[in-house]
MMTF fields as JSON, N, C-alpha, C and O atoms, coordinates in Angstrom:
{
  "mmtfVersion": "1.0.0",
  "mmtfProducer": "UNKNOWN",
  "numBonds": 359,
  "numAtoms": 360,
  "numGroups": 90,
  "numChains": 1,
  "numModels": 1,
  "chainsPerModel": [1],
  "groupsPerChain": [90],
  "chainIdList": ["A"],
  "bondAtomList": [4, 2, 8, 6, 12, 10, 16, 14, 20, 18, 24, 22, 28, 26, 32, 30, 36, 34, 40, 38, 44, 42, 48, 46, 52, 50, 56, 54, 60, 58, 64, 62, 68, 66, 72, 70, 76, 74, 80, 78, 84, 82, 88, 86, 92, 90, 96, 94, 100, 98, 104, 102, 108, 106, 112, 110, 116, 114, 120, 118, 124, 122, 128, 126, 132, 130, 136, 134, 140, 138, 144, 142, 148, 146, 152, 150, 156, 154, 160, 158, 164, 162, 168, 166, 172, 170, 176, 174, 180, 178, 184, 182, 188, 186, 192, 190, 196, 194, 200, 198, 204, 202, 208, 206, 212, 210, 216, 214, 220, 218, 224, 222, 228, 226, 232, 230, 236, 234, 240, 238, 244, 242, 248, 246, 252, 250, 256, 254, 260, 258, 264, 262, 268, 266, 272, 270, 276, 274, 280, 278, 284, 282, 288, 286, 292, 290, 296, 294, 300, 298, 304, 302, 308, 306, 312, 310, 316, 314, 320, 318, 324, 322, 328, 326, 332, 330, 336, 334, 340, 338, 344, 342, 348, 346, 352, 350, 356, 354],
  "bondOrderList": [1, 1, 1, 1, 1, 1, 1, 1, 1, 1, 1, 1, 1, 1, 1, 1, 1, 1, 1, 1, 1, 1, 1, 1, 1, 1, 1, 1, 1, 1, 1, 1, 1, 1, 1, 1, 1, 1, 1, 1, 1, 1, 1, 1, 1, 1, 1, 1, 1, 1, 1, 1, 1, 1, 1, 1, 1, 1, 1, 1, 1, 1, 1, 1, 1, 1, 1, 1, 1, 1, 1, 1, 1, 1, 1, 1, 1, 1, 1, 1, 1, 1, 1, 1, 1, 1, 1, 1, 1],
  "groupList": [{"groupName": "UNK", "atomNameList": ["N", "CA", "C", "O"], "elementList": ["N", "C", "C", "O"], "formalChargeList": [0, 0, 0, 0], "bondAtomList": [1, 0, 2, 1, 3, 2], "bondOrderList": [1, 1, 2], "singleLetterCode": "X", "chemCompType": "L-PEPTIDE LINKING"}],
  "groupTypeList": [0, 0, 0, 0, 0, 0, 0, 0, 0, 0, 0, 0, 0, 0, 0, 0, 0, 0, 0, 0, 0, 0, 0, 0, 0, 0, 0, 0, 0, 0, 0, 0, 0, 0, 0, 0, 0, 0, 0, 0, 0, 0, 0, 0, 0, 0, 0, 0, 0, 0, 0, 0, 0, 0, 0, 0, 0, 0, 0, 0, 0, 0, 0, 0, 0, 0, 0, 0, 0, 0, 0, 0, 0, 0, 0, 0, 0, 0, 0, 0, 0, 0, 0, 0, 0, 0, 0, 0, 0, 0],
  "groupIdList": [1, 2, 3, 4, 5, 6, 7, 8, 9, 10, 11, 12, 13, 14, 15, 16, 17, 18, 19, 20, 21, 22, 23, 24, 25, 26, 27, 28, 29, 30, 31, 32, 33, 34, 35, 36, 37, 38, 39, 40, 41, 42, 43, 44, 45, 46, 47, 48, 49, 50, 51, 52, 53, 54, 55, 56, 57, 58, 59, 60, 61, 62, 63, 64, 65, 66, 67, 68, 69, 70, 71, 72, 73, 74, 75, 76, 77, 78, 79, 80, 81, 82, 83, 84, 85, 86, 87, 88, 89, 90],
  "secStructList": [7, 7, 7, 6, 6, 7, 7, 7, 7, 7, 7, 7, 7, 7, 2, 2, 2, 2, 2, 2, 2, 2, 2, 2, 2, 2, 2, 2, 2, 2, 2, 2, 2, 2, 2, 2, 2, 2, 2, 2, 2, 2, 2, 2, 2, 2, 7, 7, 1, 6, 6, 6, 6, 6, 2, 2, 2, 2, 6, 6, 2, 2, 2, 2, 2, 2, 2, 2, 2, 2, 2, 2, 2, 2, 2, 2, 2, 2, 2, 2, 2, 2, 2, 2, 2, 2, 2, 2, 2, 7],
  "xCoordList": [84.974, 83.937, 82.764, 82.32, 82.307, 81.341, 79.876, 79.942, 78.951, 77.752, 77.177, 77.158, 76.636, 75.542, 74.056, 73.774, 73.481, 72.642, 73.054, 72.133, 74.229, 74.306, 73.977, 74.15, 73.23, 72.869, 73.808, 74.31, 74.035, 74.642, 73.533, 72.351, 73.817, 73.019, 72.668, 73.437, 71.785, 71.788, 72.275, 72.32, 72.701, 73.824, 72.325, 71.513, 72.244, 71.033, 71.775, 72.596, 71.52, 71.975, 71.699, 70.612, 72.287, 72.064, 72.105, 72.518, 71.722, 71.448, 73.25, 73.802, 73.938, 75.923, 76.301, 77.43, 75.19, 76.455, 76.505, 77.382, 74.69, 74.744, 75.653, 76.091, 75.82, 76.888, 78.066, 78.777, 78.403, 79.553, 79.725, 80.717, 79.165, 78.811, 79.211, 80.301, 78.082, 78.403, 79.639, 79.93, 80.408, 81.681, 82.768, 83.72, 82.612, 83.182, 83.214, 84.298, 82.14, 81.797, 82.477, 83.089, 82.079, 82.421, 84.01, 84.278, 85.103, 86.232, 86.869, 87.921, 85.815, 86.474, 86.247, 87.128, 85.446, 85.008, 86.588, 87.494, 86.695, 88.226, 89.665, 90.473, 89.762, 90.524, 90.838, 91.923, 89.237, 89.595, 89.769, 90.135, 89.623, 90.031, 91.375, 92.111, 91.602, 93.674, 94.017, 94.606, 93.545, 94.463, 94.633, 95.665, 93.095, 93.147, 93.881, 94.948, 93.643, 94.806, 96.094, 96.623, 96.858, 98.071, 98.374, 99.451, 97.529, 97.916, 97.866, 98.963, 96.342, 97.499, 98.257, 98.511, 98.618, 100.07, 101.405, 102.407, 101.192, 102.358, 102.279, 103.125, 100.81, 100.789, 101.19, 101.808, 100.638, 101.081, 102.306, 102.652, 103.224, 104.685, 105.221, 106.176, 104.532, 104.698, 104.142, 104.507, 103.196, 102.302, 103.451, 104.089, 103.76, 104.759, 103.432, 103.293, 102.901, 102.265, 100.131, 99.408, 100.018, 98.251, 97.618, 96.55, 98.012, 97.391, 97.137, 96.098, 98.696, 98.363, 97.992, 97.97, 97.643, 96.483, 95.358, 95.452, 94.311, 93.572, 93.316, 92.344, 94.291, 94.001, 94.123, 93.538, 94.782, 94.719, 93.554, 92.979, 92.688, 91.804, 90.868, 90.501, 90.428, 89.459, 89.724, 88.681, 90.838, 90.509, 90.618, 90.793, 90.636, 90.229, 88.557, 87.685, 88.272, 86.783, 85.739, 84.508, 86.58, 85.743, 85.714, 84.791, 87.006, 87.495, 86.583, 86.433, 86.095, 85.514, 84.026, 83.457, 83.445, 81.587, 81.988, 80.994, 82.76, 82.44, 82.617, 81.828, 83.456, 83.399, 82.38, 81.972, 81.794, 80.008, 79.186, 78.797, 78.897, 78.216, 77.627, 76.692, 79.625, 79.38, 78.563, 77.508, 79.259, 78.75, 77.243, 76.77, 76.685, 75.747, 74.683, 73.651, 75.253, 74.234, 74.269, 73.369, 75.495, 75.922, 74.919, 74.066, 75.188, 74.856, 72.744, 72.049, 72.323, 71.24, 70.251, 69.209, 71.435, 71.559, 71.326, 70.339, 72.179, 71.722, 70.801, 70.822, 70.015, 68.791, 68.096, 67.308, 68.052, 66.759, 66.836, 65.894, 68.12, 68.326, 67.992, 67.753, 68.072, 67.962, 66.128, 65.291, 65.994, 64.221, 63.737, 62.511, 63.969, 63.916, 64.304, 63.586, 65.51, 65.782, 64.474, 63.878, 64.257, 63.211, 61.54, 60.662, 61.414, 60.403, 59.65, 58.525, 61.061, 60.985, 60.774, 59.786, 61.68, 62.183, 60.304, 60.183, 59.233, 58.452, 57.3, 56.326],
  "yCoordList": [126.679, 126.032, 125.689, 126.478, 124.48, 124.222, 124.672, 125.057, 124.665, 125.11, 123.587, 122.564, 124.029, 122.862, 121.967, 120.781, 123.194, 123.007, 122.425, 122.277, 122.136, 121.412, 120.028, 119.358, 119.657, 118.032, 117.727, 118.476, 116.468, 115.651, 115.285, 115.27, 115.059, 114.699, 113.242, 112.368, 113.22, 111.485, 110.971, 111.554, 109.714, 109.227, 108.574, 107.804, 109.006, 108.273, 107.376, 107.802, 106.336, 105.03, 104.791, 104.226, 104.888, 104.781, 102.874, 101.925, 102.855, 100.978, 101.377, 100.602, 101.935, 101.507, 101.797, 101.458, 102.893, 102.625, 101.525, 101.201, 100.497, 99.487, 98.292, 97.424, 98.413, 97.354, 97.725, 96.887, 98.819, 98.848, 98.394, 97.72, 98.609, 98.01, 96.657, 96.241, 95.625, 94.709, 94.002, 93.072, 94.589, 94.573, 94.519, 93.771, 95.664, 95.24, 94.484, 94.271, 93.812, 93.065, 91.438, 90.64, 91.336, 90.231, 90.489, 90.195, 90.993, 91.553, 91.127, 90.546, 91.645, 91.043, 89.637, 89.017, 88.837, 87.612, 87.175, 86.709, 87.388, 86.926, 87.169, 86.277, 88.388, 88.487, 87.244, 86.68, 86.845, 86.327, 84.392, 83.545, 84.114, 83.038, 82.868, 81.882, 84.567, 84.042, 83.589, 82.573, 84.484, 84.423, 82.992, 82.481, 82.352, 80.671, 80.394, 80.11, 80.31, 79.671, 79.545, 78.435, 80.796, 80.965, 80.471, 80.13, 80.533, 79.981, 78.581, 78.023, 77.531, 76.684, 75.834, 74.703, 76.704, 76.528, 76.606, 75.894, 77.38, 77.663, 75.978, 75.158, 76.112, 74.952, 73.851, 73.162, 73.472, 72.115, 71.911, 70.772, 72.768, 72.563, 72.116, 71.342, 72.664, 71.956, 70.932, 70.289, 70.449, 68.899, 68.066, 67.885, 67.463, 66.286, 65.224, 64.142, 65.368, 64.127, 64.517, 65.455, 63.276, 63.11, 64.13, 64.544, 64.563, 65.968, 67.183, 67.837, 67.443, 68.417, 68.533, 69.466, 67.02, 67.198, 67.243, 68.247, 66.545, 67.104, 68.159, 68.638, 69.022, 70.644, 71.277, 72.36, 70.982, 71.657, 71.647, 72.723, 69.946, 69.631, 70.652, 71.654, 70.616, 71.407, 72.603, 73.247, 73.357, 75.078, 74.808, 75.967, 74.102, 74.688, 74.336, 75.058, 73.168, 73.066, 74.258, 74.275, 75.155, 75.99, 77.377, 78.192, 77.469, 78.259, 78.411, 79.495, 77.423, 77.164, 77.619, 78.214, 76.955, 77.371, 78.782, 79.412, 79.675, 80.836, 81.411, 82.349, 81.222, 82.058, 81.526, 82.154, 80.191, 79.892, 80.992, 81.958, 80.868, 81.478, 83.348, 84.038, 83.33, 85.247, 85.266, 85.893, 84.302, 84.247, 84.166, 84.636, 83.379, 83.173, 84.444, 84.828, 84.93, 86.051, 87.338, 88.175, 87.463, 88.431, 88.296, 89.128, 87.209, 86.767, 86.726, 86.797, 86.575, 86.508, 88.296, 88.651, 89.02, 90.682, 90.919, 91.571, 90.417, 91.352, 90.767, 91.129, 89.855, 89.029, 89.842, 90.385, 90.201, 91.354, 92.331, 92.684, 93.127, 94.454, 94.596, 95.584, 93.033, 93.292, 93.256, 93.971, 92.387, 92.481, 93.87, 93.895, 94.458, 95.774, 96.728, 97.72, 96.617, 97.346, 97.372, 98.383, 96.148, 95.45, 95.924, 96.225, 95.904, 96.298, 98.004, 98.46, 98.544, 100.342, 100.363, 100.975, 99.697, 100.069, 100.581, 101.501, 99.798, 99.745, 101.083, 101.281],
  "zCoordList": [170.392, 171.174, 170.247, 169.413, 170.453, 169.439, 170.1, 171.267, 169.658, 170.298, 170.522, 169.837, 172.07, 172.228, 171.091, 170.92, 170.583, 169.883, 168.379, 167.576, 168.029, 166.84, 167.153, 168.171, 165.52, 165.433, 164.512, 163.674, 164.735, 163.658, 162.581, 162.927, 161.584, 159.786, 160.248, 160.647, 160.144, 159.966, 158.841, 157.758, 159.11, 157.787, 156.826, 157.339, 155.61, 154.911, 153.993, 153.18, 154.114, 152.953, 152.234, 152.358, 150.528, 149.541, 148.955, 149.621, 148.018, 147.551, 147.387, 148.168, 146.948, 146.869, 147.696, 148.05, 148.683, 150.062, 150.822, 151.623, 150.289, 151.124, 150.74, 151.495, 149.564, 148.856, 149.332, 149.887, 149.219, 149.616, 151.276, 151.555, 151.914, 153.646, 153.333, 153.726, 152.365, 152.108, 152.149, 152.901, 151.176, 150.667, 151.318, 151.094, 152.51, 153.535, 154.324, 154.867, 154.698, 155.639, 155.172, 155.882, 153.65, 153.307, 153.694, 154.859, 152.894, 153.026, 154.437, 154.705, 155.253, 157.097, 156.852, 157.446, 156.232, 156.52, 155.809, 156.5, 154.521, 153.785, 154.679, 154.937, 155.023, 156.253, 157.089, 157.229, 157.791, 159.092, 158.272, 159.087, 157.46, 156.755, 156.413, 156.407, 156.002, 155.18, 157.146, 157.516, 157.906, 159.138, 159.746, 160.181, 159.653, 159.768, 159.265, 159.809, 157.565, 157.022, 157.166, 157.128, 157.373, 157.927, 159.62, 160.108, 160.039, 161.684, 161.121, 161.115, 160.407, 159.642, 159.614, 160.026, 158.966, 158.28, 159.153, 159.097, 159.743, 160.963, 161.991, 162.348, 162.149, 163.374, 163.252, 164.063, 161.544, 161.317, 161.31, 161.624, 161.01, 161.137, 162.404, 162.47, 163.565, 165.248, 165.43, 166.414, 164.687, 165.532, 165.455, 164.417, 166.77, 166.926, 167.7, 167.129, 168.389, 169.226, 168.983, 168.647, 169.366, 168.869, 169.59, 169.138, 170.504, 171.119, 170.455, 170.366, 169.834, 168.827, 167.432, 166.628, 167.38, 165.952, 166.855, 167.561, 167.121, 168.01, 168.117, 167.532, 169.081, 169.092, 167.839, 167.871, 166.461, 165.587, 165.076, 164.911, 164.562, 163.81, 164.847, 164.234, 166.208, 166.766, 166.556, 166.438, 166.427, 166.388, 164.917, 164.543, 163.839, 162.104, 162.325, 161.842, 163.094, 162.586, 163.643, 163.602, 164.514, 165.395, 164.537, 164.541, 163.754, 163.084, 161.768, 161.202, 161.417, 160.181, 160.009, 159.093, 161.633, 161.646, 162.215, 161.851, 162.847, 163.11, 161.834, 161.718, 160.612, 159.398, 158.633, 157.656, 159.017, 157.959, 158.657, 158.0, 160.032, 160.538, 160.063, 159.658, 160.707, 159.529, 158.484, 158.386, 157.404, 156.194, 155.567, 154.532, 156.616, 156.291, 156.882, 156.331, 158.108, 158.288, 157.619, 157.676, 156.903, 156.077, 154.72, 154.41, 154.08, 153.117, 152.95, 151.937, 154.509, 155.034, 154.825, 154.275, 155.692, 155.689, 153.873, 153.532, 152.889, 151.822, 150.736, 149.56, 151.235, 150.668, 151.195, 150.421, 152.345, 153.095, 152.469, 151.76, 152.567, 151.524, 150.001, 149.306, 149.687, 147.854, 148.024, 147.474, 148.781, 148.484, 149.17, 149.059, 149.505, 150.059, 149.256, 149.131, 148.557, 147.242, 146.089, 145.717, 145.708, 144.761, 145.241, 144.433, 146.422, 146.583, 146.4, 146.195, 146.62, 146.649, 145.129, 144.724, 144.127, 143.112, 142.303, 141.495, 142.758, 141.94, 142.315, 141.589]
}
């Protein structure tokens, strides 16, 4: 039985644990790109009629601003962190 009165540690974040956060984050972003890519690849092999280019060209270009989007707020996230790094450092 555990006791009521235990706390959990707060997790404190180091400048590599935040890279490494980073790292991951980007990592999901590469992920969710091979998976576009490969759906793709698969789809184009089915387009027979103008409908399904259409539906293809629309889910790569919906496909495309949701992985800028990540990117860019990711990319947004460790401009804040580095000047935040930079600022402690002194």
């Amino acid at each position: 039985m555990i006791a009521s009165n235990t706390k959990t540690p707060k997790r404190v974040l180091s400048p590599s644990s935040e890279i490494y956060g980073n790292s991951a984050k980007i990592a999901e972003i590469e992920v969710e790109e091979q998976n576009v890519i490969e759906k793709i690849q698969i789809g184009t092999s089915t387009l027979e009629t103008k409908e399904d280019v259409i539906q293809m060209i629309d889910f790569v270009q919906e496909s495309i601003q949701k992985i800028l989007l990540k990117t860019a707020r990711e990319c947004h996230k460790i401009i804040i962190k580095k000047e935040l790094i930079l600022q402690n450092w002194n």
